[in-house]
C-alpha positions in Angstrom: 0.0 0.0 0.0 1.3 3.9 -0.7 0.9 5.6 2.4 1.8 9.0 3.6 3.6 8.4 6.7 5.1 4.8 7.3 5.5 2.7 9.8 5.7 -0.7 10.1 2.6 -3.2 11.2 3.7 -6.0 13.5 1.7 -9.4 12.0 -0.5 -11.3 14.3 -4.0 -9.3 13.9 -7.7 -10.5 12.6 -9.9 -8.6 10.5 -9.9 -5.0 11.6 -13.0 -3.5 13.7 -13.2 -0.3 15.3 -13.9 -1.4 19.2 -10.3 -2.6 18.9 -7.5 -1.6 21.4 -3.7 -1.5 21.1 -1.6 -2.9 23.5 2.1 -2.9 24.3 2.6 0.6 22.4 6.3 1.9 22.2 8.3 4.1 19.9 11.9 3.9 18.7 12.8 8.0 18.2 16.4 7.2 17.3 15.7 5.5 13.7 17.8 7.3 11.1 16.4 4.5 8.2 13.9 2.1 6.7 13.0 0.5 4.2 10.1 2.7 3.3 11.5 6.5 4.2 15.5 7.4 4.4 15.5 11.1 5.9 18.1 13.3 4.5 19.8 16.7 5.4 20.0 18.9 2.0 22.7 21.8 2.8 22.9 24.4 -0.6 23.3 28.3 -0.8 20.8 30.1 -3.3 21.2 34.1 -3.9 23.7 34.1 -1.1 22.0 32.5 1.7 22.6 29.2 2.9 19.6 27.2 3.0 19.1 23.5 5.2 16.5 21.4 4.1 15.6 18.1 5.6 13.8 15.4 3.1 12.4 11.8 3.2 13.3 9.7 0.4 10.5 7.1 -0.3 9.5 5.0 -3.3 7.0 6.7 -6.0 3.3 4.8 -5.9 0.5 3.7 -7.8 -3.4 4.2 -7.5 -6.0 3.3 -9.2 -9.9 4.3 -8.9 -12.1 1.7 -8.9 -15.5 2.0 -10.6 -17.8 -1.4 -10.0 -20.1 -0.9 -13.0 -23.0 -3.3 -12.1 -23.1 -1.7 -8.8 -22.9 1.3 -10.1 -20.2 2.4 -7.3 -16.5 3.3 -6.2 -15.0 0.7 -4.7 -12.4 1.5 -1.4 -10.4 -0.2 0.7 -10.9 0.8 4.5 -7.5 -0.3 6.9 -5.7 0.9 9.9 -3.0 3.6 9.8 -0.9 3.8 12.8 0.7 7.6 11.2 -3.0 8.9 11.3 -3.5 7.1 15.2 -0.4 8.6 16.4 -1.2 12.1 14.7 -5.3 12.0 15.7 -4.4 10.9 19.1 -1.6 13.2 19.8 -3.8 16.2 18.9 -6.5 15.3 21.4 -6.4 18.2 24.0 -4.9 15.8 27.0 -2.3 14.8 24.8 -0.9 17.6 23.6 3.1 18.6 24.1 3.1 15.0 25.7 6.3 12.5 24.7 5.5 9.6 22.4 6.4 6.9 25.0 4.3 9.4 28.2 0.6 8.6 25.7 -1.5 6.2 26.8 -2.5 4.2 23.5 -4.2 1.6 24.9 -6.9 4.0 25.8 -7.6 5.1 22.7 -10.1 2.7 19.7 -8.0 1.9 16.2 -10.9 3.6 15.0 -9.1 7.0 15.6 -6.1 5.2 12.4 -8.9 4.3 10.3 -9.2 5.6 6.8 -10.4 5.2 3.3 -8.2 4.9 0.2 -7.6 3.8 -3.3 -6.6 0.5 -3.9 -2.4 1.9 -4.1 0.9 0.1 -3.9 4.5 1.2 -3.6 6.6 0.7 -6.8 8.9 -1.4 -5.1 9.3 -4.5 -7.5 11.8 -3.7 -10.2 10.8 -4.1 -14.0 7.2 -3.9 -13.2 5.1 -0.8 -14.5 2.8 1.4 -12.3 0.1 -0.4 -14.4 1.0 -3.5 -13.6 1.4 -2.9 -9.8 -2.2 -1.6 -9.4 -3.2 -4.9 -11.2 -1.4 -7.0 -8.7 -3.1 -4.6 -5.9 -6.2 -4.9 -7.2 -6.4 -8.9 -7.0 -4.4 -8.8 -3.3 -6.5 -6.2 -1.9 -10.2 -6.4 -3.4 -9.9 -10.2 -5.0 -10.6 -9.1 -8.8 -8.5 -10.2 -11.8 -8.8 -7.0 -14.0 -7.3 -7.5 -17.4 -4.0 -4.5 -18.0 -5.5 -3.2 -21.1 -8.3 -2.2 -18.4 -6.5 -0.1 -16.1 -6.4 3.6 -17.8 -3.7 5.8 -16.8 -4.9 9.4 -16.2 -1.9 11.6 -14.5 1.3 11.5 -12.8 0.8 14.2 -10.0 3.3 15.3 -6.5 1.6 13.3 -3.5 4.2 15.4 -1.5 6.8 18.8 -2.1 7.6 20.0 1.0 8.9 16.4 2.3 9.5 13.6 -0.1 9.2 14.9 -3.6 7.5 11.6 -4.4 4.9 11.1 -7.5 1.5 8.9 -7.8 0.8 7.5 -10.7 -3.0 7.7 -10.8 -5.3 5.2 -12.5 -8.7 4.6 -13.5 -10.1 0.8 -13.4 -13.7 -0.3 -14.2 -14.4 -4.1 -12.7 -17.6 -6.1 -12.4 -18.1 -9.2 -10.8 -17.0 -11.5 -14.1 -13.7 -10.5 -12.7 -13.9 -11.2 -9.3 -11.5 -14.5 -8.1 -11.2 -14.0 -4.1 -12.3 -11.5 -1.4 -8.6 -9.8 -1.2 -7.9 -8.4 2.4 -4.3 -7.9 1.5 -1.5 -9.5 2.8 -1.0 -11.0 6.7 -0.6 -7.5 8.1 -3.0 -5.2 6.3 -6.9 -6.4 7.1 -8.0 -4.4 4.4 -12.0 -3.7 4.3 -14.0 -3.5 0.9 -15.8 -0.2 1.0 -18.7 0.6 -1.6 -19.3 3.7 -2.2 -22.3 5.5 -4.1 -22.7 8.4 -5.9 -24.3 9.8 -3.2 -21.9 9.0 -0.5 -18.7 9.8 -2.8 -20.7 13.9 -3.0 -20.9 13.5 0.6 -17.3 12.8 0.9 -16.6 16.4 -1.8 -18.7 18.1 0.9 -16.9 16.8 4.4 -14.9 19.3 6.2 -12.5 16.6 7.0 -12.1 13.3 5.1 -9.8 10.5 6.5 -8.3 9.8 3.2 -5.5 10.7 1.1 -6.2 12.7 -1.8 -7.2 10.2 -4.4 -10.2 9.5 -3.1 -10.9 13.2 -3.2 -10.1 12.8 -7.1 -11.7 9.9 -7.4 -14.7 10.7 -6.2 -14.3 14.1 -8.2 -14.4 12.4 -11.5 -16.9 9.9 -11.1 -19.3 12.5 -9.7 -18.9 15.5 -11.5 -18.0 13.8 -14.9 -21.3 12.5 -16.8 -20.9 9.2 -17.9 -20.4 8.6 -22.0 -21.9 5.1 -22.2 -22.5 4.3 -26.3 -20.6 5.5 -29.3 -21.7 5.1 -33.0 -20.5 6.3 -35.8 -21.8 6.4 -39.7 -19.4 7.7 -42.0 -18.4 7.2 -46.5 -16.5 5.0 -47.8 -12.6 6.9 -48.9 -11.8 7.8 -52.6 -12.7 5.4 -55.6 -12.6 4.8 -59.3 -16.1 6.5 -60.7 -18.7 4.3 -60.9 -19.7 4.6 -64.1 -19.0 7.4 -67.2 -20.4 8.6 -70.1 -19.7 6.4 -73.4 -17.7 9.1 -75.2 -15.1 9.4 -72.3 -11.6 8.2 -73.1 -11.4 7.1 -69.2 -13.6 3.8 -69.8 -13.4 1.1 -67.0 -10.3 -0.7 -68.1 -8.2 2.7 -67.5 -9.4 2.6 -63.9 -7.0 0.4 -61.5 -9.7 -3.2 -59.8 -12.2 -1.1 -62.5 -15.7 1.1 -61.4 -16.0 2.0 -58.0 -13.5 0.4 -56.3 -11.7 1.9 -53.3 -8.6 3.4 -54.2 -5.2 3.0 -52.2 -5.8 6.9 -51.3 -9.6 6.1 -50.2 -7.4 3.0 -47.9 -5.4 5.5 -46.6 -8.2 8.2 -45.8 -9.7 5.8 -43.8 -6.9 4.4 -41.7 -6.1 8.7 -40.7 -10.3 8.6 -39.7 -9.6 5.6 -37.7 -6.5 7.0 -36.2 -8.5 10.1 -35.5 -11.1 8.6 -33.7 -8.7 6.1 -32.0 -7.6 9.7 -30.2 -10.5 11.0 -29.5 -12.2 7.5 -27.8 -9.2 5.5 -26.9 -6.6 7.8 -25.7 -8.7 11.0 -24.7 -11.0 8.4 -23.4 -14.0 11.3 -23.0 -16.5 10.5 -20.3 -14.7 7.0 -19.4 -15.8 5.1 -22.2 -12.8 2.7 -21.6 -12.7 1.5 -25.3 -9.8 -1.2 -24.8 -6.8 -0.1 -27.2 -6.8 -3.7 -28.7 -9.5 -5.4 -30.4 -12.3 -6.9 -28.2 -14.8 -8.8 -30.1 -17.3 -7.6 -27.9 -17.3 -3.9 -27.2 -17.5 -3.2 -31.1 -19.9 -3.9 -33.6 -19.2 -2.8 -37.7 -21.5 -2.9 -40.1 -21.4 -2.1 -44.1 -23.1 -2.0 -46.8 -22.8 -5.0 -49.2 -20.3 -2.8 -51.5 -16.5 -3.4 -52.4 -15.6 0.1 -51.5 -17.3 0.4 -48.1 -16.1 -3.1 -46.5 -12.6 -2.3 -47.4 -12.8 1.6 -45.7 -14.3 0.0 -42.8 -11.6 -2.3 -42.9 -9.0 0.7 -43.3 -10.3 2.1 -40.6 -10.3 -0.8 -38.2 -6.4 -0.6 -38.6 -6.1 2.7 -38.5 -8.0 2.8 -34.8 -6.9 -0.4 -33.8 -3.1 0.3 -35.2 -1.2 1.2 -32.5 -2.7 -1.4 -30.2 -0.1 -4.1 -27.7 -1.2 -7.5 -29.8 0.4 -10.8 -29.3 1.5 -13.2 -32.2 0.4 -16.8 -31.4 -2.9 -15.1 -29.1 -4.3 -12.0 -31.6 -2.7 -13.3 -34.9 -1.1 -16.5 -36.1 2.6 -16.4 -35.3 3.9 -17.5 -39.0 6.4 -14.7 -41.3 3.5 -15.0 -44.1 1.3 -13.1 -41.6 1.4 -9.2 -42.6 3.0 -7.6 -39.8 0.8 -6.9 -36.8 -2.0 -7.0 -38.7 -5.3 -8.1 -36.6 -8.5 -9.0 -38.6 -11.7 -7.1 -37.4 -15.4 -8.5 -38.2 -17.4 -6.2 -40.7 -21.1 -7.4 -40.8 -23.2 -6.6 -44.3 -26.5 -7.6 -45.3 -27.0 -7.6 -49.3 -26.8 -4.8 -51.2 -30.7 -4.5 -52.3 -31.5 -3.6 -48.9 -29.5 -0.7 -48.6 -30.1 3.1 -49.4 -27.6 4.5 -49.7 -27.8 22.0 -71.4 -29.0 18.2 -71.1 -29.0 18.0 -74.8 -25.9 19.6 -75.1 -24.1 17.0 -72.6 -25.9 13.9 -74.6 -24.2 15.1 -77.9 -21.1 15.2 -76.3 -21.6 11.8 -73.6 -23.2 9.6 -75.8 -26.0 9.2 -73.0 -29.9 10.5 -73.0 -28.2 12.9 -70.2 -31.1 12.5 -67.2 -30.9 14.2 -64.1 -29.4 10.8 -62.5 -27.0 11.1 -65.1 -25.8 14.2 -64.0 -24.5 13.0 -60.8 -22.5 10.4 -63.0 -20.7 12.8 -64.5 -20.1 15.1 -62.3 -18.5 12.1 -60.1 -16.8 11.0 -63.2 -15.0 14.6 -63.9 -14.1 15.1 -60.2 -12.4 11.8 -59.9 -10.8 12.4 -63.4 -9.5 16.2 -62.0 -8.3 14.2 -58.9 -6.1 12.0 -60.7 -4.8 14.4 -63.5 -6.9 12.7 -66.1 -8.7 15.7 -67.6 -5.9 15.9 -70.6 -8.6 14.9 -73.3 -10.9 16.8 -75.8 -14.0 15.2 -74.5 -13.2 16.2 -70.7 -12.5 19.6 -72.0 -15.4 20.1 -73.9 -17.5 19.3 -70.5 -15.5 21.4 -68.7 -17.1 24.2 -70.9 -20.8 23.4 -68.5 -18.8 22.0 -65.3 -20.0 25.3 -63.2 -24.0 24.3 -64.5 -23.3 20.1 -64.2 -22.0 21.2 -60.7 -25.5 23.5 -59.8 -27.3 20.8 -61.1 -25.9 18.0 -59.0 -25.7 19.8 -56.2 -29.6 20.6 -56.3 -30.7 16.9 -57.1 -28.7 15.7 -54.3 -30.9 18.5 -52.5 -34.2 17.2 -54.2 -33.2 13.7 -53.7 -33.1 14.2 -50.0 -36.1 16.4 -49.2 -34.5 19.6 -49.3 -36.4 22.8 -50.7 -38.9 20.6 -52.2 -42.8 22.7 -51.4 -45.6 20.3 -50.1 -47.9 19.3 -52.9 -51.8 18.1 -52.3 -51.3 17.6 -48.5 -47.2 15.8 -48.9 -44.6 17.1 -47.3 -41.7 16.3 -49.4 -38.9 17.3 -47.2 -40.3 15.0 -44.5 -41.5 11.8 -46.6 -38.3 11.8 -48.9 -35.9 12.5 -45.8 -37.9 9.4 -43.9 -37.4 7.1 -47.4 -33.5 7.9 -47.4 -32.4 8.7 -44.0 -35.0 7.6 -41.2 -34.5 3.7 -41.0 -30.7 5.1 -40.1 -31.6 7.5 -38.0 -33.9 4.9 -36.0 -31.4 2.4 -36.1 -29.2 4.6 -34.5 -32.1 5.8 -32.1 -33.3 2.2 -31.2 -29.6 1.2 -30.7 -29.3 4.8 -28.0 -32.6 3.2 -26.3 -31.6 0.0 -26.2 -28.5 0.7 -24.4 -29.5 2.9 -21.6 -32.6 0.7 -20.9 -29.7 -2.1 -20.2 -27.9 0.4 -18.7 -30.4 1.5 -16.0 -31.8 -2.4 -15.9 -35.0 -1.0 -17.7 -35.5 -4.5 -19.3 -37.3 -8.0 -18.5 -34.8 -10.2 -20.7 -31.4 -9.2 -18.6 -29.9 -11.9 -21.3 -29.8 -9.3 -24.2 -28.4 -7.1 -22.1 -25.4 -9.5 -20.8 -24.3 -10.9 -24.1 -25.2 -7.8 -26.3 -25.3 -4.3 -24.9 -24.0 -4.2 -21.7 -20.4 -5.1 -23.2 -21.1 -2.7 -26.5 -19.4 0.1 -26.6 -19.0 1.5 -30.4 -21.1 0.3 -33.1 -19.8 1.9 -36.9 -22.0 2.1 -40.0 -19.7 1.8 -43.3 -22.1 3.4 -46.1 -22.0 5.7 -48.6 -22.4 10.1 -49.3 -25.9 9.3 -50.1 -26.6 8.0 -46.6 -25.0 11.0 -44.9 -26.4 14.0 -46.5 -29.9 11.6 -46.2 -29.0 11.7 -42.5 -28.4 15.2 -42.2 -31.7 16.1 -44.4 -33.5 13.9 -41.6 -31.9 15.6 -38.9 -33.4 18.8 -40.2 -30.5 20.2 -42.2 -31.0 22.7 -45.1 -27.4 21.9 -46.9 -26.9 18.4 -48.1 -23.2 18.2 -46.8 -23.5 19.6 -43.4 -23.3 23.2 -44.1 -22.5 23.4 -47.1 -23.8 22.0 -51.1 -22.6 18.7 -52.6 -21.6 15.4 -51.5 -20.1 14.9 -48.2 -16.7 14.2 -48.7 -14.5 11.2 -49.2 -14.5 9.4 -45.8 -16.1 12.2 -44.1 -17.6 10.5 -40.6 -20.4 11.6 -38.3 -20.0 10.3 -34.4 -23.3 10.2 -32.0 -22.5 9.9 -28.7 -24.9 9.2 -25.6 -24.1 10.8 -22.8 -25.7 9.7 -18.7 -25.5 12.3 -16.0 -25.5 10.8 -12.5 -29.8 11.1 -12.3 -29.8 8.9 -15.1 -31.0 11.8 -17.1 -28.9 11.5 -20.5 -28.5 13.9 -23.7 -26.7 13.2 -27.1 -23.7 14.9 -28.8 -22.8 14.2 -32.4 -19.7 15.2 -34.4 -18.6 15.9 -37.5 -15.2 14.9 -38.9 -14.9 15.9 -42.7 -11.8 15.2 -44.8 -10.4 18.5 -45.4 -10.3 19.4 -41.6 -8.0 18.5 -39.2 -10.8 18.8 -36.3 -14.1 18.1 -35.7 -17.1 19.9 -35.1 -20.2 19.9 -32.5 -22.9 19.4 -34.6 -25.7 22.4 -33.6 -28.6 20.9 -33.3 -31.1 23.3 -35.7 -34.2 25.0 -33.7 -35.8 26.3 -36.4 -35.4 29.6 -34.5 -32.0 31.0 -35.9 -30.6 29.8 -32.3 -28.5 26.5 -32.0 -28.0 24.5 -29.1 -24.2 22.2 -28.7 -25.9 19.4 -26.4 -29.3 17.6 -27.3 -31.4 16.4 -24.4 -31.8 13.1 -25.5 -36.2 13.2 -25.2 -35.7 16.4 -27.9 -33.6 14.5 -30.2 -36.3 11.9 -30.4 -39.6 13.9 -30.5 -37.2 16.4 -33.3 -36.6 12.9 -35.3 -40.1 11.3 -34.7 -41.6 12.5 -38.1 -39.0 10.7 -39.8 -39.5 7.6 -38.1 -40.4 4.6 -41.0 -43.2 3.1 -38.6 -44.8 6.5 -38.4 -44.8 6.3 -42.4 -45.7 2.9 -42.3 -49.2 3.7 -40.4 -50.0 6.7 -42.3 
């Protein structure tokens, strides 16, 4: 255990209780060393003055915070400190300016040394890492066998200036009773106590005048109650850059030119999507907002990915998967097969699809020079056909020049049917609302997915549910659940969620690999409300999506009931009945 003051325990006690009494009590003063503080006398001169300091030298420590999630508590461990005895019981009034050895300790209950910590331990075991000492703390002292890709380092903070100059490495671990192997105590001479503690308990420990506990339980119970809780991720994002899926017949670029042939995801559309996935490894692995605890390797279990049934998107959402899984501490033999024909590092992630059916994902001038009856789907062709062209340095030819000629109108034009196809500035007509009914057709079964899978989880979460079965083998251990689709399903989504600009804020396709995240946050009433983000290709950061109030006003958080009752017009069962 890290302590602040040590001394050492003699072995021979039971389990700790309070009505306890010391006996035999006596105090060696003449100790100049153990093996847990070395004092020191520092002598130096600074601007001419000598200056005598006197330090402790003691071993740096490690604690962790333990969050029991099916308890939904902090977990402590409550022991007896002879420092804090000595130092309560010297203070009382009688005993004050009294000798050590003149005290009498037998008088006084243990429950004057007891206090409440962190599960801590000294980093006294050479070529182990603070990580891995808080996991052999945790199974000694509390009895659970926590996996180390579960114990999240926050900081590295002082526990002391004026004496020791000694760090803490502080931790964060989340355990449930899956993990639990024994009932700890701690070794022969430490009858350590299991304390839980509520939310409700850890505010009344922020609001005690005096806490007997070190100051990590101050943090800890700091960021479990003030921090809301960011329980569910999911994010929907398009496949990276491709060959066109099609062109005109007249355009020297035909299909053979085109490297694996129409609409295949080029090696820049691979590498778009590894920098997403890197970007939201960041954000949700290393930043770790609101302790989602995504582990930094693939587990099966916390993640779900799904596709479309399309070349381009199951090979992005396989980019991506390296890109955010990258970096992680994998094993050959255990997360890949130990062989050199194995590529690197490289772990396989599932991607799940369903077929491709059940997903949504001047004209006379331009047919002269195409060699199409130019239709306003046609249009769109094009235009993706020219702009992958221009991106590749493939617009050296007399046809591509000649459309060049009507690229600002084939641009206007695209950019308003992908308006049109979405809803967008489309009037009512004979009692239809377009902008709701087309919106609903392209974008509501994903917004409702992603609404239904938001509901699902928090009704698990708070134990809402009659089949707890689900929960255990579904969404309790879900944490992130991707949709791999297309720039028709995102500006469909953003026209359902009541957008006026087809890409976000702005006209056109969304952009190569361009990625929205939805995140559902839970304050500690079990209230919750939703944040969403948008990451585009051309920007380095992301943005808070503003949810639109049809008032000019925009607000950065949704309350979750408003994001629902906002989206309810879109829903496909409401269309269904109607």
């Amino acid at each position: 255990m890290c302590v602040y003051l040590f001394m050492n325990l003699m072995a021979g006690s039971s389990k700790t209780k309070t009505s306890e009494f010391l006996s035999d009590v006596s105090f060696d003063e003449t100790i100049t060393s153990s093996p847990y503080l070395k004092p020191i006398r520092m002598k130096f001169t600074r601007d001419g003055q000598q200056i005598t300091w006197d330090i402790g030298v003691e071993l740096d420590c490690a604690v962790t915070i333990l969050y029991h999630t099916e308890k939904k508590a902090l977990l402590f461990v409550r022991q007896f400190r002879p420092p804090v005895f000595v130092r309560r019981v010297s203070l009382l009034t009688e005993n004050v300016g009294k000798p050590l050895n003149e005290i009498n300790w037998s008088e006084y209950p243990i429950s004057l040394g007891i206090t409440t910590e962190c599960c801590a331990g000294l980093l006294d075991k050479p070529g182990l890492s603070p990580q891995q000492i808080v996991q052999e703390e945790i199974l000694e002292e509390v009895g659970y066998q926590v996996p180390l890709e579960k114990i999240k380092f926050l900081k590295t903070v002082l526990k002391s200036v004026g004496v020791t100059g000694a760090f803490e490495h502080l931790f964060y671990t989340e355990i449930d009773e899956s993990m639990k192997v024994s009932e700890g105590g701690g070794d022969d001479t430490e009858n350590i106590e299991k304390v839980y503690l509520d939310l409700n308990e850890a505010k009344a420990i922020l609001k005690a005048d005096v806490t007997l506990s070190p100051p990590a339980i101050i943090i800890s119970s700091c960021r479990v109650v003030a921090e809301d809780k960011l329980i569910f991720l999911q994010a929907v994002w398009r496949h990276g850059d491709r060959s066109p899926t099609d062109t005109f017949p007249t355009d020297p670029n035909q299909e053979a030119t085109w490297h694996q042939d129409w609409g295949q995801l080029s090696a820049l559309g691979m590498e778009q999507h590894v920098r997403l996935g890197q970007t939201l490894r960041q954000r949700y692995i290393v930043d770790n907002p609101g302790n989602l605890n995504l582990s930094p390797s693939y587990t099966n279990y916390e993640i779900y990915v799904r596709s479309s049934d399309v070349n381009r998107t199951l090979i992005s959402a396989m980019s991506n998967m390296i890109g955010f899984y990258g970096a992680a501490n994998v094993t050959a033999g255990l997360d890949y097969p130990d062989m050199p024909e194995w590529p690197g590092k490289f772990v396989p992630i599932a991607v799940h699809t369903v077929d491709h059916s059940y997903d949504y994902p001047m004209f006379d001038a331009l047919s002269s020079i195409t060699g199409w009856n130019v239709t306003l789907e046609k249009i769109g062709l094009i235009f993706s056909a020219m702009y992958i062209e221009s991106l590749y340095n493939r617009t050296n030819t007399s046809i591509y020049h000649e459309l060049n000629k009507y690229f600002d109108a084939i641009n206007k034009t695209n950019d308003q049917r992908e308006s049109y196809y979405v809803g967008l500035d489309l009037e009512p007509y004979k009692g239809v609302d377009f902008s709701i009914e087309l919106s609903t057709l392209r974008g509501g079964s994903l917004l409702w997915a992603i609404i239904g899978n938001m509901r699902a989880k928090y009704d698990c979460y708070t134990k809402n549910v009659t089949n707890r079965h689900v929960c255990q083998h579904w969404m309790d251990p879900l944490k992130y659940y991707v949709w791999s689709f297309h720039d028709t399903t995102l500006s469909s989504l953003f026209a359902t969620l009541g957008f006026k600009r087809s890409n976000y804020n702005e006209d056109g396709d969304p952009q190569y690999s361009s990625c929205v995240t939805f995140e559902l946050w839970v304050k500690d009433d079990n209230s919750t409300y939703i944040k969403a983000y948008y990451l585009p290709l051309t920007n380095t950061s992301d943005h808070l999506i503003e949810e639109p109030n049809g008032d000019g006003n925009t607000a950065a958080l949704c309350n979750t009931n408003l994001f629902n009752d906002t989206s309810s017009q879109t829903s496909p069962s409401k269309a269904t009945s109607s």
